[in-house]
C-alpha positions as CSV (number, residue, x, y, z in Angstrom):
1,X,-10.9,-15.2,-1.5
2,X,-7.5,-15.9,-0.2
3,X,-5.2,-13.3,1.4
4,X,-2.9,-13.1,-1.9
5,X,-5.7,-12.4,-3.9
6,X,-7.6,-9.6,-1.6
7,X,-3.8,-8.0,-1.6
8,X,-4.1,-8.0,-5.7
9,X,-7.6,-6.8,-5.7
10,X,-6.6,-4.2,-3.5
11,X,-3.5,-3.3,-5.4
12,X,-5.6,-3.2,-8.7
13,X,-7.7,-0.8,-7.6
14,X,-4.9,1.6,-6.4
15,X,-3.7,1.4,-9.6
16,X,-6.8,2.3,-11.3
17,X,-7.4,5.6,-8.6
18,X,-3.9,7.1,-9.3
19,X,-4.7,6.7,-12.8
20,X,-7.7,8.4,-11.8
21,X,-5.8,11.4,-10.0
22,X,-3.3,11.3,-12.9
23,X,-5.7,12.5,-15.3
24,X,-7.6,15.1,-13.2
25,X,-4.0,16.4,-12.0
26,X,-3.3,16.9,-15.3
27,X,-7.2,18.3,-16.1
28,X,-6.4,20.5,-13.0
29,X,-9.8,19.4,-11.3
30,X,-10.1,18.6,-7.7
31,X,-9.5,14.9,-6.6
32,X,-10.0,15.3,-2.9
33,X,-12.4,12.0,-3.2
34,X,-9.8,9.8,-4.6
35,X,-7.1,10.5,-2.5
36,X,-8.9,9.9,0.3
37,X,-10.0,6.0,-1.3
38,X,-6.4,6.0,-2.2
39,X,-5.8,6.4,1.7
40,X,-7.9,3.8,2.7
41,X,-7.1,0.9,0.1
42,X,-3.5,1.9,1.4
43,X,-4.5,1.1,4.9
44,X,-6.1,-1.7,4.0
45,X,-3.3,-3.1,2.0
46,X,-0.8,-2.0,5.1
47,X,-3.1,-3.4,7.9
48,X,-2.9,-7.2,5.7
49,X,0.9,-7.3,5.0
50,X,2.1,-5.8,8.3
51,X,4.5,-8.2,10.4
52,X,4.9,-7.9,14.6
53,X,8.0,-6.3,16.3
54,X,9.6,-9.1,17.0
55,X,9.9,-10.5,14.0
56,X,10.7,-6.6,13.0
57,X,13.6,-6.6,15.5
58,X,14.8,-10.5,14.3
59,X,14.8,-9.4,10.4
60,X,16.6,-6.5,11.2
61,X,19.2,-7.7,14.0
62,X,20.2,-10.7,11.5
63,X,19.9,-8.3,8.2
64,X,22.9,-6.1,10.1
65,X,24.9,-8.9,11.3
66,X,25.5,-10.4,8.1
67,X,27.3,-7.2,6.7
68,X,29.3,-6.9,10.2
């Protein structure tokens, strides 16, 4: 499975667990087990996309010189 399609796998899922919490929000029953999947498929999905500081601190020194 290739990085693209973990990331879609991952973000499927999200979308299925807020649906999830949606509908026992609106039930008004406890979703303390979802959120805390919700949490980790966020990590996960954080830890895979994340970029280093320097290339942090060259996106953002070039992204402000250009409207300088």
């Amino acid at each position: 499975m290739s990085q693209s399609q973990y990331l879609k796998m991952l973000e499927r899922e999200i979308n299925r667990i807020n649906k999830k919490i949606d509908l026992k929000i609106l039930q008004g029953q406890e979703y303390r087990k979802e959120a805390r999947d919700h949490k980790l498929l966020l990590r996960k999905v954080r830890y895979h996309t994340r970029r280093g500081l320097i290339s942090r601190l060259v996106t953002l020194f070039f992204r402000t010189n250009i409207y300088a």
